[in-house]
C-alpha positions as CSV (number, residue, x, y, z in Angstrom):
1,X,17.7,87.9,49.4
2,X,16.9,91.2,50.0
3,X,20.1,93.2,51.7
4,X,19.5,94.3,55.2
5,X,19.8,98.0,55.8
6,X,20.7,99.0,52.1
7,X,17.6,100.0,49.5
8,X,16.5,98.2,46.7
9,X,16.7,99.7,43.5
10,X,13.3,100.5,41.5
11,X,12.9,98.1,38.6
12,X,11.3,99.2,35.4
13,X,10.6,96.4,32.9
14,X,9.7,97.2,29.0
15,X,8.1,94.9,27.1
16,X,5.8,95.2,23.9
17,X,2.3,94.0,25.8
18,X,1.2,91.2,28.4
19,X,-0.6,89.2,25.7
20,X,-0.8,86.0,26.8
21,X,3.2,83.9,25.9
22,X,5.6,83.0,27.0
23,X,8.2,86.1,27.9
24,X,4.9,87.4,28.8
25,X,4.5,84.4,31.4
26,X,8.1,85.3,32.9
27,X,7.9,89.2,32.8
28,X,4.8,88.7,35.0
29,X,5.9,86.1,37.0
30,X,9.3,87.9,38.1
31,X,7.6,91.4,38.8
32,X,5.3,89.7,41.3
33,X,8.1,87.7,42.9
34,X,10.7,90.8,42.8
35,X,7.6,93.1,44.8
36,X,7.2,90.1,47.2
37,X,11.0,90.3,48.0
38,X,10.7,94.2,48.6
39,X,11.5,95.6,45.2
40,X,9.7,98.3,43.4
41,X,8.5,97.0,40.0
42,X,6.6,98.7,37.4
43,X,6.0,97.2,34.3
44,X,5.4,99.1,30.6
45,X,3.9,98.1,27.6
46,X,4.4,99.7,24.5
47,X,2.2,98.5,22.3
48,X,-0.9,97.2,24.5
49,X,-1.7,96.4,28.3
50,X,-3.1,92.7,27.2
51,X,-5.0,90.0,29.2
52,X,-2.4,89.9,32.0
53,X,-2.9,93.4,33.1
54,X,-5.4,93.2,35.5
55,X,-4.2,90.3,37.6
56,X,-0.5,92.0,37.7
57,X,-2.0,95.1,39.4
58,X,-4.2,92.8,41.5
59,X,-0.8,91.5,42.6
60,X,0.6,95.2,43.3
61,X,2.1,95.5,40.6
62,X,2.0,99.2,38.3
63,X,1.1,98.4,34.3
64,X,1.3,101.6,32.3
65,X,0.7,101.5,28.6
66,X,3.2,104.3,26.6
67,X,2.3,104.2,23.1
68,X,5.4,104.4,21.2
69,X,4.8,104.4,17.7
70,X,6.7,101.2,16.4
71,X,8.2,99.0,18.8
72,X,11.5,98.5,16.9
73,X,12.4,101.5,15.5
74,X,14.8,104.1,16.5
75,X,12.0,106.4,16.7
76,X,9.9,108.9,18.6
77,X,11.7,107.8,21.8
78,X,10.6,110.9,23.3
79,X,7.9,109.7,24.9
80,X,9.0,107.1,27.0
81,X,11.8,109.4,28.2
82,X,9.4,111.7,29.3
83,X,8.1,108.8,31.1
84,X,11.3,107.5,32.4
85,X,11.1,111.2,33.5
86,X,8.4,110.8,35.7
87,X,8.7,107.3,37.3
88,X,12.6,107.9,37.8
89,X,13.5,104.1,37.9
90,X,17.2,102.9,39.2
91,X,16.8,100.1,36.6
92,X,14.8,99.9,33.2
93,X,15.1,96.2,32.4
94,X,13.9,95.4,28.3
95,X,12.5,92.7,27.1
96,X,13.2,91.9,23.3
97,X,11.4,94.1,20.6
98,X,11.5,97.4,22.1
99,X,15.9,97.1,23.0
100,X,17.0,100.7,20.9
101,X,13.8,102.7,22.2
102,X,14.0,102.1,25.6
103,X,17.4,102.5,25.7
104,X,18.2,105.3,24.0
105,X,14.6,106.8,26.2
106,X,16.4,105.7,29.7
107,X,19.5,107.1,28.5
108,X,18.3,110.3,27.7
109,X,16.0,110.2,31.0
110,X,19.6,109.4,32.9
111,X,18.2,106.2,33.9
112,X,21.5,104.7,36.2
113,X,21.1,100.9,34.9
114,X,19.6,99.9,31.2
115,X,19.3,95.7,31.5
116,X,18.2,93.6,28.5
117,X,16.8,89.8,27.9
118,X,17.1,88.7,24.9
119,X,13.6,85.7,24.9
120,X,13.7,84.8,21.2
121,X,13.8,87.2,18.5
122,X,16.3,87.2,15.9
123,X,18.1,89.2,14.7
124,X,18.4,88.0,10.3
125,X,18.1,91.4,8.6
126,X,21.1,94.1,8.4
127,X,18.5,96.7,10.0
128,X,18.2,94.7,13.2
129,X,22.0,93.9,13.3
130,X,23.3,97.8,12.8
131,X,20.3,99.2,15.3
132,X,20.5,96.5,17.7
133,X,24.9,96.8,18.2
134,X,23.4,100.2,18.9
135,X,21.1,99.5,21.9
136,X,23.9,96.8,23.1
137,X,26.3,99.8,23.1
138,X,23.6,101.6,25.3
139,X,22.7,98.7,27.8
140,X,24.9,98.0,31.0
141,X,24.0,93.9,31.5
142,X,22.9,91.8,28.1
143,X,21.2,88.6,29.0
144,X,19.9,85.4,27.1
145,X,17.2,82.6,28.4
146,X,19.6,80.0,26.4
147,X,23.0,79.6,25.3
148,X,21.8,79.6,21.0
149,X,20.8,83.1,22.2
150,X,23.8,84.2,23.7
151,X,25.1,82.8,20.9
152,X,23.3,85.2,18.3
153,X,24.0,88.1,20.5
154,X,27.4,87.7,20.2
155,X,27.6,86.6,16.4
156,X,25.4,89.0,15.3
157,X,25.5,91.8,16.8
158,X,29.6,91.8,18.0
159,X,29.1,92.0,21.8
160,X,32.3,90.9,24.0
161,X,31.2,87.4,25.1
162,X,32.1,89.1,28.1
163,X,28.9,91.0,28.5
164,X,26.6,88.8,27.4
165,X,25.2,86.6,30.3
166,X,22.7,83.3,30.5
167,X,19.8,83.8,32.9
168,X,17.1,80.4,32.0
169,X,13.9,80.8,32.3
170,X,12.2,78.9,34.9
171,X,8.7,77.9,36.2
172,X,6.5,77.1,39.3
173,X,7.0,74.0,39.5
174,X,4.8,73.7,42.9
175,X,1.6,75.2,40.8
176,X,2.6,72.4,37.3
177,X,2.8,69.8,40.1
178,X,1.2,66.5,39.2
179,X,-2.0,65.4,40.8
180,X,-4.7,63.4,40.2
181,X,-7.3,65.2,38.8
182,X,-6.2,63.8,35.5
183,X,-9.9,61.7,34.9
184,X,-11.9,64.6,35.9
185,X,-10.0,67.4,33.7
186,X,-10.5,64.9,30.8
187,X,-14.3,64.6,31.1
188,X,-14.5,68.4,31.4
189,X,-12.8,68.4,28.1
190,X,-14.7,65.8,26.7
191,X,-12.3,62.8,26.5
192,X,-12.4,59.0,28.0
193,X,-10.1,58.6,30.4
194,X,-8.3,55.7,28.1
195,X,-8.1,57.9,24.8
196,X,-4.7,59.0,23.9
197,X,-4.3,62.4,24.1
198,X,-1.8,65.0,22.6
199,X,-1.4,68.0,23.5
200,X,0.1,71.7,22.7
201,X,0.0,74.8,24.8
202,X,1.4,77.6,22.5
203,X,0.1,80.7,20.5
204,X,-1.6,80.5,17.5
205,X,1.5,82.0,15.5
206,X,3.5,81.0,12.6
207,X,6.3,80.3,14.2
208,X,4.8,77.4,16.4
209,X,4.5,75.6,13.0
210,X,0.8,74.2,14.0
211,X,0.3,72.7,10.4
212,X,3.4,70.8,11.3
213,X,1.8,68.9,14.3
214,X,-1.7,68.3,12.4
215,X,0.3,67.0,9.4
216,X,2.0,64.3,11.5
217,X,-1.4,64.1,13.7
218,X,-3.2,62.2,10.3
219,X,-0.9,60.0,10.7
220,X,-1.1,59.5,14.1
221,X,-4.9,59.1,14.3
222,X,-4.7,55.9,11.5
223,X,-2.7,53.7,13.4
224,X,-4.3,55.1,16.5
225,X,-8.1,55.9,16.1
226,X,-9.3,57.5,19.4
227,X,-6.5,59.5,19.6
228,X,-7.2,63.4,20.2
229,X,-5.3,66.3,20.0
230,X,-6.0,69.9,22.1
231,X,-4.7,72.7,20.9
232,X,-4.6,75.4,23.7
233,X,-3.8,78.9,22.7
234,X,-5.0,81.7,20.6
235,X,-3.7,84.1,18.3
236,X,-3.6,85.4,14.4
237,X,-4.1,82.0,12.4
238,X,-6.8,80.7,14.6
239,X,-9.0,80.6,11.4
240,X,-6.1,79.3,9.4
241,X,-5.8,76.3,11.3
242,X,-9.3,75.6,12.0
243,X,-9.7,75.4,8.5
244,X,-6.8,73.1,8.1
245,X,-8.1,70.9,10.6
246,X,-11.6,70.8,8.3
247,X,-9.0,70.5,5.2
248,X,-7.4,67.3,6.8
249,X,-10.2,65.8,8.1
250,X,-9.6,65.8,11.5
251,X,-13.2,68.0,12.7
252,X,-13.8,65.0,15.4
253,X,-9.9,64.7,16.6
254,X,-9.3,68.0,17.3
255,X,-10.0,70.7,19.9
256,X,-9.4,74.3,20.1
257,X,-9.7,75.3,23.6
258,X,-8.6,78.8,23.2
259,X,-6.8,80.4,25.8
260,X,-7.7,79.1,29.1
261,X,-6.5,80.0,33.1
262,X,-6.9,76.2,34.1
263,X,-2.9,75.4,31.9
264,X,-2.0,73.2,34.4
265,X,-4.8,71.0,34.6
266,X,-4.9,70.3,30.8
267,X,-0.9,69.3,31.0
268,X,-2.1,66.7,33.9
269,X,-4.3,65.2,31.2
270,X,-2.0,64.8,28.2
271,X,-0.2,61.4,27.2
272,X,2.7,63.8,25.1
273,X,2.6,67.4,25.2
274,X,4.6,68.4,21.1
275,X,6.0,71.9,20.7
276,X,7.2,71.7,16.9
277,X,7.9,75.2,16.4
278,X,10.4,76.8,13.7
279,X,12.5,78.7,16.4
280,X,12.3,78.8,20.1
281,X,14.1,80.8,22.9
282,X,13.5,78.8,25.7
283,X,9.9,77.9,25.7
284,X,7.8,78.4,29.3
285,X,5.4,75.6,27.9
286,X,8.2,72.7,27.6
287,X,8.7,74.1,31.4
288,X,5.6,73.8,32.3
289,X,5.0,70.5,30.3
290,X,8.6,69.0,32.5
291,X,7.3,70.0,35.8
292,X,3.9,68.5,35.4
293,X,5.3,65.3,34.5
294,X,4.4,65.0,30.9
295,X,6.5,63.4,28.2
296,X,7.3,65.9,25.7
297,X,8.2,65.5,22.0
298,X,9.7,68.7,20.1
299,X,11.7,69.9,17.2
300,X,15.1,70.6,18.1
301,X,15.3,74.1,17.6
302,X,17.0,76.9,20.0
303,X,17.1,76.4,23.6
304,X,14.6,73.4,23.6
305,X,17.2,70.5,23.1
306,X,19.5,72.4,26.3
307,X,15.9,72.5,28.6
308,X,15.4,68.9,27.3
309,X,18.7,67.6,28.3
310,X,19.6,66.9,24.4
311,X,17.0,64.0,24.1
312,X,17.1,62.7,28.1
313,X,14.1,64.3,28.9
314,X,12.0,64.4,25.9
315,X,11.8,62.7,22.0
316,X,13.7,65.8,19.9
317,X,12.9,65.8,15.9
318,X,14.0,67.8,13.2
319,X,12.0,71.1,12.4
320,X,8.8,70.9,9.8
321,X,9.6,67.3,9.6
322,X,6.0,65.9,9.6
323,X,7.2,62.3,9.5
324,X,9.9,62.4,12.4
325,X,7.0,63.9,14.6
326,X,4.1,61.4,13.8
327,X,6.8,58.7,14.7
328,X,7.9,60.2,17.7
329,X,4.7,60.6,18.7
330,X,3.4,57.4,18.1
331,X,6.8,55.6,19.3
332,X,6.0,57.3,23.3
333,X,2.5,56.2,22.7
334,X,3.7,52.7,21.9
335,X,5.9,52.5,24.7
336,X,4.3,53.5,27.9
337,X,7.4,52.7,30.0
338,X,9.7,54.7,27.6
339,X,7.1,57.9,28.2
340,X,7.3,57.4,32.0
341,X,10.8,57.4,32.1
342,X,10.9,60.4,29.8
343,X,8.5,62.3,31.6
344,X,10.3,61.9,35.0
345,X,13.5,62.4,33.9
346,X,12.1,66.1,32.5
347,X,10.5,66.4,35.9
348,X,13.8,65.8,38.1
349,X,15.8,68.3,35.5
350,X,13.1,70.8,36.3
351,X,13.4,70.8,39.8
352,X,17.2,70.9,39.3
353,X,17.8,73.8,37.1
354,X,14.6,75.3,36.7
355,X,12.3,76.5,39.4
356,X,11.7,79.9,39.3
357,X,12.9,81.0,42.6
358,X,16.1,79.9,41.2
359,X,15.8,82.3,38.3
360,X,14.6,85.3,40.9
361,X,18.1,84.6,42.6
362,X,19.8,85.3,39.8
363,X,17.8,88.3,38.4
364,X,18.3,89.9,42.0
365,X,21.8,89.6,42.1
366,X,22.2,91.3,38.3
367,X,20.4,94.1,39.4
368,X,21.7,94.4,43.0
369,X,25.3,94.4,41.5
370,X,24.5,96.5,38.5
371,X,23.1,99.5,40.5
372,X,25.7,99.1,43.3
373,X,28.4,99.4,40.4
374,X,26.6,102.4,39.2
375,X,26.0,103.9,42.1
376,X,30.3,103.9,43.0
377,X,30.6,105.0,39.8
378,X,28.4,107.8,40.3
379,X,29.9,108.8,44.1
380,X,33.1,108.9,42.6
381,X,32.1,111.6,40.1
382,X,30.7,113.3,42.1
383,X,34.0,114.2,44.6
């Protein structure tokens, strides 16, 4: 989509670090699609490069690392302005936690274009309300990955609906293709190809409500025995819920994989892949989980009933409801027809709405029509 004859404008995204999740998944995955259409992408990180540095600037793509001193707070924004400073983007595009920062560092750097992307935060204190209608009053384009989080935006913070637009995430769905390596991923795990096998591909964070998903597995694993569950994913309560797993007696059900490169491989050898978090924005791993062809159970919480087609493409269940999730889990394992038909269904809606080129269309146009709007704006001022 790149415009013949006419520049593209240097793209700047802020995020807190390129730990491995999912915003982190779709930061990443549009900088490198963006440089392959002929944009200029940098990307910083203000609290930590993370795993997924090295492999953006194998891409081509700039990671910088401008310690900031509290990624939420009003604070000591003098340092990324003087990096603004240096780099002189057109665009600085922010992802979630750092929002009031950046933007009051690209304002004061006279940055032309301040974008942000609201992935899944909240915003439930009056500290975040009153400082976030600040960096909304200092930002040129507001978007959401789902419509509960245009929602908030407006609510809570008081932006004109106006302003506040809905980008989706999306996903490749050529690389979560289906294959059928599926018997050959499962013995490198360590499973028979006939066990069934859950799965969940998500940090190890409170909010992805883990205990939730071994509470209902106990009951999972007595009606059916050989069951197994892979956990894939790391983060702060890894010893937490190893030791819950040890607590509930499921040492020989259960297995921690960590966080691996080879994502797509374990979705081709789940039976259900279960996302029962508290809260969600709109989560890359049901994505992922639709595209490969995987039935999907989850609680219905923030943009996961919308990707899931409201129950069409996937079992949904109440939050930290341990009971709904063992039955919904064992009801698709029951009914193998029923988790076909689920699983395709996800898959078809993928392909519809949510491939990521899709996305990149719309990203490009935001920015293309932001900075042209900025830049009449500016020759007008200038006469």
């Amino acid at each position: 989509m790149k415009r013949a004859g006419q520049p593209s404008p240097t793209i700047e995204m802020v995020l807190p670090s390129l730990e491995v999740g999912g915003m982190e998944r779709v930061v990443a995955q549009l900088s490198t699609m963006l440089r392959y259409r002929g944009y200029s992408v940098g990307i910083t990180c203000v609290d930590s490069e993370g795993a997924m540095a090295p492999e953006l600037r194998a891409a081509g793509v700039r990671v910088t690392h401008v310690p900031t001193y509290g990624r939420r707070s009003f604070l000591w924004p003098v340092v990324l302005r003087r990096w603004f400073e240096s780099i002189t983007p057109d665009i600085v595009h922010i992802h979630d936690d750092p929002w009031l920062k950046a933007a009051l560092a690209a304002r004061q750097a006279q940055v032309s274009v301040v974008l942000f992307t609201l992935h899944g935060r909240t915003f439930e204190t009056w500290v975040d309300r009153v400082l976030n209608r600040r960096a909304a009053r200092l930002s040129d384009r507001i978007t959401a990955v789902s419509i509960p989080l245009r929602h908030q935006l407006i609510e809570r913070l008081h932006i004109e609906p106006q302003r506040v637009l809905t980008i989706p995430n999306g996903v490749d769905v050529e690389h979560f293709a289906p294959n059928s390596g599926r018997g050959a991923v499962r013995s490198r795990l360590g499973f028979e190809s006939d066990q069934p096998l859950i799965g969940m591909v998500a940090r190890l964070e409170p909010v992805k409500n883990h205990d939730c998903l071994l509470r209902a597995f106990v009951k999972v694993v007595a009606e059916y025995p050989a069951a197994r569950l892979v956990l894939v994913g790391d983060g702060q309560l890894r010893y937490a819920i190893e030791k819950r797993i040890v607590d509930y007696g499921l040492s020989d059900s259960v297995l921690m994989t960590g966080e691996r490169s080879d994502v797509a491989d374990i979705y081709r050898a789940l039976d259900v892949c279960v996302l029962p978090s508290f809260a969600e924005g709109a989560p890359i791993s049901i994505l992922e989980a639709m595209a490969t062809g995987v039935c999907i159970v989850a609680s219905a919480v923030g943009g996961t009933p919308e990707l899931l087609d409201h129950g069409s493409c996937g079992l949904l269940v109440p939050a930290n409801d341990s009971d709904a999730l063992s039955e919904a889990i064992s009801k698709v394992l029951r009914n193998p027809k029923l988790r076909r038909s689920l699983a395709e269904a996800g898959r078809r809606r993928c392909f519809e709405r949510y491939t990521f080129g899709k996305i990149v269309d719309h990203y490009e146009r935001l920015y293309d029509q932001a900075h042209a709007s900025k830049q009449v704006t500016g020759s007008k001022r200038t006469r």
